[in-house]
Every structure is written in structure tokens, then in C-alpha cells.
C-alpha positions as CSV (number, residue, x, y, z in Angstrom):
1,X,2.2,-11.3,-6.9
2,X,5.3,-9.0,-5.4
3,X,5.0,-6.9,-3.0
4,X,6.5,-3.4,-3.3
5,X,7.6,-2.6,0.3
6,X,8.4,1.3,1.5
7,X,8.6,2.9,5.0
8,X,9.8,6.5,6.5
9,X,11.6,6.4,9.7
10,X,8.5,6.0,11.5
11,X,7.5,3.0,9.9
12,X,10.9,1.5,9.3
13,X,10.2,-0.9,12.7
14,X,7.3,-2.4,11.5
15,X,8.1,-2.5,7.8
16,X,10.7,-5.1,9.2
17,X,8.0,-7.0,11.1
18,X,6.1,-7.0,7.4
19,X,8.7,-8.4,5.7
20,X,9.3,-11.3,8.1
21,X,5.6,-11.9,7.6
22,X,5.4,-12.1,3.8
23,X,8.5,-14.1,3.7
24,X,7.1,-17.0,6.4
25,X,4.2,-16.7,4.2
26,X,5.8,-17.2,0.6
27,X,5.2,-13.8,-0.9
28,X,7.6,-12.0,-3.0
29,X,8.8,-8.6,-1.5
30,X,10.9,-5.8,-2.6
31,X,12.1,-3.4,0.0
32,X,13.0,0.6,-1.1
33,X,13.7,1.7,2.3
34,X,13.8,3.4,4.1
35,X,16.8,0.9,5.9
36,X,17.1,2.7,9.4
37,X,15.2,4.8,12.2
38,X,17.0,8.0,10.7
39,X,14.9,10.9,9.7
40,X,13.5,10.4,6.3
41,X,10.9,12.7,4.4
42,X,7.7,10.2,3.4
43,X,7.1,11.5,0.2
44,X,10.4,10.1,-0.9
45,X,9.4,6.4,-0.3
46,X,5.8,6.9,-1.0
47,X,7.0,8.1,-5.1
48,X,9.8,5.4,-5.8
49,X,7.1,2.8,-4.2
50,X,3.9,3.8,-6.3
51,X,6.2,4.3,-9.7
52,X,7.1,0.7,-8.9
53,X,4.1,-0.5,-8.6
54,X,2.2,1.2,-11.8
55,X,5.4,-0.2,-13.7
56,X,5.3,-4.0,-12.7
57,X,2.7,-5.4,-13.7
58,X,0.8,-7.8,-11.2
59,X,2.6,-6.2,-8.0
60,X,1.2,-4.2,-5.5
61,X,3.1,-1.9,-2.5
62,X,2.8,-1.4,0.7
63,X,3.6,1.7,2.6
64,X,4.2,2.6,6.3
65,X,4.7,5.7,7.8
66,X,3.7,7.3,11.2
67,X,0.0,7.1,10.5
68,X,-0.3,5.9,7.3
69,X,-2.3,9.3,5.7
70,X,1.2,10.7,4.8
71,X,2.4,8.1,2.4
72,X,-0.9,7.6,0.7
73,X,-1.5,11.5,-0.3
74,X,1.9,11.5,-1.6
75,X,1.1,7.5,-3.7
76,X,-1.9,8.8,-5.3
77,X,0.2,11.8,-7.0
78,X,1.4,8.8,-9.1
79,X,-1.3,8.4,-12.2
80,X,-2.3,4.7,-11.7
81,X,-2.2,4.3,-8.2
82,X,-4.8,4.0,-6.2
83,X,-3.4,3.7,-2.4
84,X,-5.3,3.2,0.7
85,X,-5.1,4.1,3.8
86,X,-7.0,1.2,6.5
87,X,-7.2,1.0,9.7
88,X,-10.1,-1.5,9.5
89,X,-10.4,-4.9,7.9
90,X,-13.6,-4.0,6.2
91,X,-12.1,-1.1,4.2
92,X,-9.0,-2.9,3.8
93,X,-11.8,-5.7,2.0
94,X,-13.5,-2.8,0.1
95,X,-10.8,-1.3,-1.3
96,X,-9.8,-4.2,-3.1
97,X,-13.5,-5.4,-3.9
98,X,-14.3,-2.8,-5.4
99,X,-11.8,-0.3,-6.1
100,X,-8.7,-2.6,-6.9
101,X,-6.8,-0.9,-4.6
102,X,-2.6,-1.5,-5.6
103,X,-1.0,0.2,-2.6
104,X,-2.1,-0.2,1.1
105,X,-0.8,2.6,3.6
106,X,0.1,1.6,7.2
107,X,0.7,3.3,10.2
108,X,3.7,2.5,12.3
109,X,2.3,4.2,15.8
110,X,-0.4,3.1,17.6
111,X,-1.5,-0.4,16.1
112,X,-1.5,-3.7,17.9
113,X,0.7,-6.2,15.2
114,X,-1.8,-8.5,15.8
115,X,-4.6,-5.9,13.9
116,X,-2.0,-5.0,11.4
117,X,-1.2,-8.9,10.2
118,X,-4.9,-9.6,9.8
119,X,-5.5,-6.3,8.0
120,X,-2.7,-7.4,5.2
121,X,-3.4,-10.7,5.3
122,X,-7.2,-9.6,4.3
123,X,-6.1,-6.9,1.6
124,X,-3.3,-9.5,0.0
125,X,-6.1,-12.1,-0.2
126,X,-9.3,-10.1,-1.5
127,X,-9.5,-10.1,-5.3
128,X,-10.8,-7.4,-7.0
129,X,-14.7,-7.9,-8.1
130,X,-13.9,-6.6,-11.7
131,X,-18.1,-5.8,-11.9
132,X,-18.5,-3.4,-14.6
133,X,-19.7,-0.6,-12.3
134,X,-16.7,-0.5,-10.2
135,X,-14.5,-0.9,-13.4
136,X,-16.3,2.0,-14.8
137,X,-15.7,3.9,-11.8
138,X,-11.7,3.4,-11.6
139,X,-11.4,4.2,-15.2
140,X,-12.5,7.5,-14.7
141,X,-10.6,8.0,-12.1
142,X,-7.3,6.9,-14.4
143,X,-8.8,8.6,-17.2
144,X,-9.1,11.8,-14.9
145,X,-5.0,11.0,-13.8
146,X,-3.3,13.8,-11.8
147,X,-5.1,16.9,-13.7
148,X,-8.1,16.9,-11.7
């Protein structure tokens, strides 16, 4: 698995963090920027990650912005993604369980490191169920794509 990794300016500091983590840990990253604190516009990042991500096969992304919401609204614009904003381990589980979540949306304000790690860490390592309810569930949702 890769990592697709993509920050505005207010995630940029912690993207960096992320991307020290992943590499102590042995996972693949890409990094699309944002490469500085200077001003950015999220929707930017949040697009070149999630078409990324719905092209290579097997990867996932990761987005960071001031609170997370931001990046996620603009990744689920892309047909194919489905991004996630947690704050939680539990719906950082979930989302992968049973919704195969590809993209995870962080916030770069006002979260302990500590929370953050173990929030990736538990996304990155939950599998997808593939039980045919849940399978049923996301297919509408692709089938359904942006036109909704």
C-alpha cells in the first residue's frame, strides 16, 4: 500500500510529522504538497490527492487541513473516493470496516500527535470487511458518482 499524502497551509506542519511516521514505519508515501506554511486554497490538494488515489490501484491518501472537514468535502467531489473525516479511533475503524474508506482527512489544529498517530495507525491497519451488505452499500454510492 502507498500512501497519497496532501496538506494546505494549515496542515503542512503536521503533514511533515506524518511523513516521518510512515517512513520509520515502512510505508510508501507520496507527498503533493502543499511544501510550505504559505497560504494555499484546500480544495487544490484535496483534488490532485483523491484523483491519485482512485487512479492507483491499492493506494490510499491522506489529507490535512485546519480541521480536516475542508479537504474531505472537496475529496468526495472525486467519483470513487470515499474520504473521511475522524477525530475518533472508532470511526477511523468503521470507516474502513465497513465502508472501505480510501482517503482519511486530518486536522492540523487542535489535536494531541499522540491521538493523531494512533488514529492512522488504526485506519492504515483495519481491512475492509468486504460483507456483501456493506459492498452493496458502497456500490451504490459509486454507482450514484457525483450526479446525486
Amino acid at each position: 500500500m502507498k500512501i497519497i499524502l496532501g496538506a494546505d497551509h494549515a496542515g503542512f506542519a503536521l503533514k511533515e510529522r506524518v511523513k516521518k511516521y510512515l517512513d520509520r514505519k515502512g510505508i510508501a508515501f507520496e507527498d503533493l504538497g502543499t511544501h510550505s506554511k504559505k497560504s494555499t486554497d484546500y480544495p487544490d490538494y484535496a483534488f490532485k490527492v483523491a484523483k491519485k488515489v482512485v487512479r492507483a490501484k491499492g493506494s490510499r491518501g491522506i489529507l490535512i487541513c485546519g480541521t480536516g472537514t475542508g479537504m474531505v468535502i472537496a475529496a468526495n467531489k472525486i467519483k470513487g473516493v470515499r474520504a473521511v473525516a475522524s477525530t475518533d479511533n472508532y470511526s477511523a475503524k468503521m470507516s474502513r470496516n465497513d465502508n472501505d474508506t480510501n482517503i482519511l482527512g486530518l486536522r492540523g489544529r487542535f489535536s494531541s500527535w499522540e491521538k493523531t498517530r494512533k488514529l492512522i495507525s488504526v485506519w492504515i491497519n483495519t481491512p475492509f470487511s468486504g460483507k456483501k451488505r456493506h459492498k452493496r452499500r458502497i456500490n451504490k454510492m459509486d454507482r450514484r458518482g457525483t450526479s446525486a
